[in-house]
N, C-alpha and C positions, 0 to 999 in steps of 0.2 A: 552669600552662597556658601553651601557646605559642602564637600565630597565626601559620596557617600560606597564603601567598597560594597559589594557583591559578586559571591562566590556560585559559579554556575559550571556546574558538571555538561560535558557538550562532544561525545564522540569520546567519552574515555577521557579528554581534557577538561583540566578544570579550567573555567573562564574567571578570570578577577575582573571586573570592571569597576569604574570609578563612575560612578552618578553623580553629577554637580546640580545640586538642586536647592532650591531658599524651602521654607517651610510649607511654603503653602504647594506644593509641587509635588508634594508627596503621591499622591493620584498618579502622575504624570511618572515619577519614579517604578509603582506598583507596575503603570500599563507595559514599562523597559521590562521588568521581569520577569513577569506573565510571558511576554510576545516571546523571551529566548528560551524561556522554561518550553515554550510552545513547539520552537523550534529542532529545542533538543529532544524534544519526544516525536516529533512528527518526522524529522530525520532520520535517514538508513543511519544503521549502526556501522560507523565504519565503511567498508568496504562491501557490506549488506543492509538489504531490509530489515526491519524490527521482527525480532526471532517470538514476538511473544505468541502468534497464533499457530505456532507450529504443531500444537497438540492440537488442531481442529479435524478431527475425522470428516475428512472428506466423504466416506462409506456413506455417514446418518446422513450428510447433504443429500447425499444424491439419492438413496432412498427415501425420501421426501419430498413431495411433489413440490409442497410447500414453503419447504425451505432452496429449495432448487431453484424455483421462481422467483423468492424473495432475492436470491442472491443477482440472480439474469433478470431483472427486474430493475434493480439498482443498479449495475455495471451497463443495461443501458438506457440510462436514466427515464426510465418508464416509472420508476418509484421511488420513495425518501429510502433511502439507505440506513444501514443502525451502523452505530459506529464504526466496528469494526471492518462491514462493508463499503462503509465511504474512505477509510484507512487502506486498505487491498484496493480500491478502484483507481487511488491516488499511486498505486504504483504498476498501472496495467499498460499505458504508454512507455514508459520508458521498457518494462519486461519486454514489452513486444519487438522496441527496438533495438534490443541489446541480445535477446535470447536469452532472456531472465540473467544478464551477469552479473546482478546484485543479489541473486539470491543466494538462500545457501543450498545444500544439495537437497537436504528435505525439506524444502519450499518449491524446490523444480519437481520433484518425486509429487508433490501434493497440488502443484501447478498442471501437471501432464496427466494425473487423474482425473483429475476437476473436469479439464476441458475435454478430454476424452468421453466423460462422462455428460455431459454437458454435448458434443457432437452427436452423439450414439444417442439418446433419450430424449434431446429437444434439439434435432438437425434445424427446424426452423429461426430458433431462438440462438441457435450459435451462429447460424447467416448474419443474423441482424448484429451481432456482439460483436461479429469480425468486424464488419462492413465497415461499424462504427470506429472501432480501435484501428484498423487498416484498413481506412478506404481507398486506396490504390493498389492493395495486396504486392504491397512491396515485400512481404515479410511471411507469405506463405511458403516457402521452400525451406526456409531456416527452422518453420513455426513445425513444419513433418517431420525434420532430424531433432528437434527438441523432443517432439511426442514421439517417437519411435526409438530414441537415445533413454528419456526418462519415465516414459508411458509403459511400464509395463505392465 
């Protein structure tokens, strides 16, 4: 057996870890670094969400029928997701229970549009969105001072 370091960047730290593995295990090594490389990307930054779709105009969404639906479509699993979609849906439970406190301030500003726009354009299609992410509307009183705090 050999030990084998690798250097993995993980929330602004860097991770050293030691892989003890014989030759033929190399497979088994690869699947360790893939799976934290995985983690460290699919992981909030820190104390936030992944700031990378912060430039996503909300605006072209929502005037587009198409991309409107593709998005309430996938958030409630009525359709495959594209990445990014299935990346944002992975963080719709915990937004809901927290009052989005992972976000940063321009992902609540883009969060309180969205849904805004999303209640006003398809009232039917946001019933079914809530229903789904709170089905006991524990979280409709916090969910109005969000959109009336960042919606505007």
């Amino acid at each position: 057996m050999m030990g084998i370091y690798e250097e993995i960047e993980f929330n602004n730290t860097i991770l050293i870890i030691q892989v003890k593995c014989s030759l033929e295990s190399t497979n088994m090594k690869l699947l360790i670094v893939l799976a934290l490389v995985a983690l460290a990307v699919a992981h909030p930054h820190g104390d936030h969400y992944n700031t990378k779709y912060e430039s996503i105009d909300v605006d072209v969404i929502l005037e587009s029928d198409r991309l409107t639906k593709a998005y309430i479509n996938c958030f409630t699993n009525k359709a495959k997701c594209t990445t990014e979609g299935t990346e944002i849906k992975s963080y719709i439970p915990d937004a809901i229970n927290s009052s989005c406190a992972k976000c940063t301030e321009k992902q609540k500003k883009l969060t309180a549009k969205f849904i805004k726009g999303i209640q006003s354009k398809y009232a039917d299609d946001y019933a079914v969105l809530y229903k789904i992410h709170d089905p006991e509307a524990k979280n409709g009183e916090e969910l109005k001072k969000f959109l009336n705090t960042y919606g505007a």
